[in-house]
N, C-alpha and C positions, 0 to 999 in steps of 0.2 A: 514424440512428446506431445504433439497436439492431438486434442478432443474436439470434440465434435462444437464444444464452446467457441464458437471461429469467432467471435466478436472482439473476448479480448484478446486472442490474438494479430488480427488484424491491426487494431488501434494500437496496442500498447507498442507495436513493433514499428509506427511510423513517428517519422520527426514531429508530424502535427502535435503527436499528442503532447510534448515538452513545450511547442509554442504553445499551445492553447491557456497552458496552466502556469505558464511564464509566471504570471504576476502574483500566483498563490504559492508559488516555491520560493522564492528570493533566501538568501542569507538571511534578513533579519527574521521572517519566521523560522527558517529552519534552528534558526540559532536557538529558538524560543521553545519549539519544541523538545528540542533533544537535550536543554535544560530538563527541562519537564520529567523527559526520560528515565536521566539521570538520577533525578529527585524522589521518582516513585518506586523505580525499580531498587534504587540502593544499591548501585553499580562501584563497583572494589575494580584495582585496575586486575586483579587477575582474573579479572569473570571472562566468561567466552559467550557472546552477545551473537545471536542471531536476527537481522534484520530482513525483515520476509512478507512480503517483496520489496526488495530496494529498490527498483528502479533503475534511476540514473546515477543513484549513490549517494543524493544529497546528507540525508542521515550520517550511512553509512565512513562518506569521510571525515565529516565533522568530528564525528567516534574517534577515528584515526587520529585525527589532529589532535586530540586529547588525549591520546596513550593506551586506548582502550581495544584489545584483542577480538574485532567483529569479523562475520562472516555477512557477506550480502549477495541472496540468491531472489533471482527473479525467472521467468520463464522467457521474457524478451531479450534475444540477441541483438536486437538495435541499445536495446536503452542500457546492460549489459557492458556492451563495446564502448559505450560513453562512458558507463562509470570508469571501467578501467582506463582508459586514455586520461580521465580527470586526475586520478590515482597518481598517474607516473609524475604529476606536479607535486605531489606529497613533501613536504621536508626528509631529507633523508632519514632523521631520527625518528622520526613518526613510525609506526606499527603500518603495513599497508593490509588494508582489507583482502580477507578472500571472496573471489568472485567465484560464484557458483550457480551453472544454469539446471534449473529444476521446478516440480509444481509443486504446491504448495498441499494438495491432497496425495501426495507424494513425496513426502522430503527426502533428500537422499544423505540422510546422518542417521550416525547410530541413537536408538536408546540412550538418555541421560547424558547428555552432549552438551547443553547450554542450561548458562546461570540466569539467563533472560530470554526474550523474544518480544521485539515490536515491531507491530504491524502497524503504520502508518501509511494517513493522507487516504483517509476510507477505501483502502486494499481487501477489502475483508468481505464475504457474499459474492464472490463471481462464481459460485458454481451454478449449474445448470438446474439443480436440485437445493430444496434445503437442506436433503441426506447427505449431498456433495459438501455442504458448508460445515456439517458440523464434523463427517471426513478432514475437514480443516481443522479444524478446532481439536480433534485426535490427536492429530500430526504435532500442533502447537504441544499437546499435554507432553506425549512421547516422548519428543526432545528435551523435556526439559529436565534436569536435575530433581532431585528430591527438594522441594522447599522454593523452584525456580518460579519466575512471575512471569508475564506476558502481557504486555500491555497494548492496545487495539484501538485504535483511533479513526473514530467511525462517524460520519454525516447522522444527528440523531432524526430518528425517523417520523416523530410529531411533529418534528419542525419543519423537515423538507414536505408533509401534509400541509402547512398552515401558510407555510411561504413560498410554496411554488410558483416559478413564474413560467407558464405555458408555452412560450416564445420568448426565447432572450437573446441579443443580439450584441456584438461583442468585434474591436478591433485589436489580434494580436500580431505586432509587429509585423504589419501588410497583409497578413491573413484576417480575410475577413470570417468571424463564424455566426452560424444559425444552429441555435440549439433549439429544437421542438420536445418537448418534454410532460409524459403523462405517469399517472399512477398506475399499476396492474398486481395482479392475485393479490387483491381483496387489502390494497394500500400496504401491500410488502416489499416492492417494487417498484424501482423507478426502472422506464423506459425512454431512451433521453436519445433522438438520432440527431447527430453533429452533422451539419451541412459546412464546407469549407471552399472557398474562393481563394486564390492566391493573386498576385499583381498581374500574373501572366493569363488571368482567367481561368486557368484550369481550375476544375471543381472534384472536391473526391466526399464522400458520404460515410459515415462510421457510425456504429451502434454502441452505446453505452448502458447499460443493462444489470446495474448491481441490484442486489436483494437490500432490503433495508431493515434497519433496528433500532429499539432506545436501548436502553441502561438494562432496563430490567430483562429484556429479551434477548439479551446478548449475555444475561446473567445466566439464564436457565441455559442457555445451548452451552456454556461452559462447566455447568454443571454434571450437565450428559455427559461431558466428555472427561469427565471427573477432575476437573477445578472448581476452587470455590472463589468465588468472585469478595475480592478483598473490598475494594472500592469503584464506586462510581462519582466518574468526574464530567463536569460539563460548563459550557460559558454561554 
């Protein structure tokens, strides 16, 4: 299953990356978002919801907790194993998510499978190519139902231009981190290397490397891929 893309493999498959982002996942955003969700996509409890990449499942169980029939596939076995161990706390009446390991320029469902698809927490641009990404954005059409929505929740890309901060430094629960962070191919790209310190000194080094977009340009690559972009949202 792994490409040649070793970066997000590396990261997404270590505990660091769940500390680092601690304090941007909490319950009360999640909770916030996946209102959101709910609200745009027009979710019926019979829908079959695909969440792509889950993660560690934050979405995907709140879904559950609500009655909602979802599937959550990521390509990291670390963060994977965390959803489902979170899972097995489910209320018994609750629906339990399917966990499923796969890439996302690959799905592995059939044709006309889901009534949704969200991609959240800017999951969206890690391929190695812009060809690679809109390969994603294929996969996303493919799956879904005749009339199905997808919704993509993405860092917009003039802002992280205007607000970049070059050097950000940052304490997460005893992990110390150093984010160094530049633009590349021609402000489409962010190049972001995380330097990490623990209590114990040990130090480990991670690359963060998504492609970037606004509204508009995330409108056109779904059009390639034959969606037409309903709306654009942003705060």
């Amino acid at each position: 299953m792994k490409t040649k893309n070793d970066w997000c493999f590396r990261f997404f498959n270590s505990p660091d990356y769940l500390t680092i982002y601690k304090d941007m996942t909490g319950p009360a955003r999640t909770q916030t978002e996946l209102q959101f969700c709910k609200s745009v996509l027009r979710w019926k409890r019979k829908d079959r919801i695909l969440d792509a990449p889950c993660g560690a499942g934050r979405h995907s169980l709140q879904a559950a907790l609500r009655g909602y029939n979802i599937t959550g596939l990521d390509f990291s076995t670390y963060l994977l194993h965390t959803a489902q161990e979170k899972s097995m706390r489910l209320p018994n009446q609750s629906p339990r998510p399917l966990w499923v390991r796969g890439l996302l320029q690959n799905l592995p469902f059939a044709t006309h499978t889901f009534d949704s698809v969200i991609c959240m927490s800017s999951s969206f641009g890690y391929g190695d190519t812009e060809e690679e990404n809109l390969r994603v954005m294929n996969e996303f059409a493919r799956v879904l139902k005749p009339g199905g929505r997808v919704l993509i929740d993405l860092m917009n890309r003039h802002f992280i231009i205007s607000h970049l901060h070059p050097v950000f430094t940052s304490l997460q629960q005893g992990l110390y981190v150093r984010e160094e962070r530049m633009l590349t191919d021609n402000e489409h790209r962010l190049h972001n290397r995380i330097s990490v310190e623990d209590q114990q000194g040990n130090k480990r080094t991670y690359l963060y490397n998504p492609w970037l977009y606004n509204g508009w340009e995330l409108a056109l690559l779904a059009n390639q891929a034959g969606l037409q972009a309903e709306n654009i949202y942003g705060n």
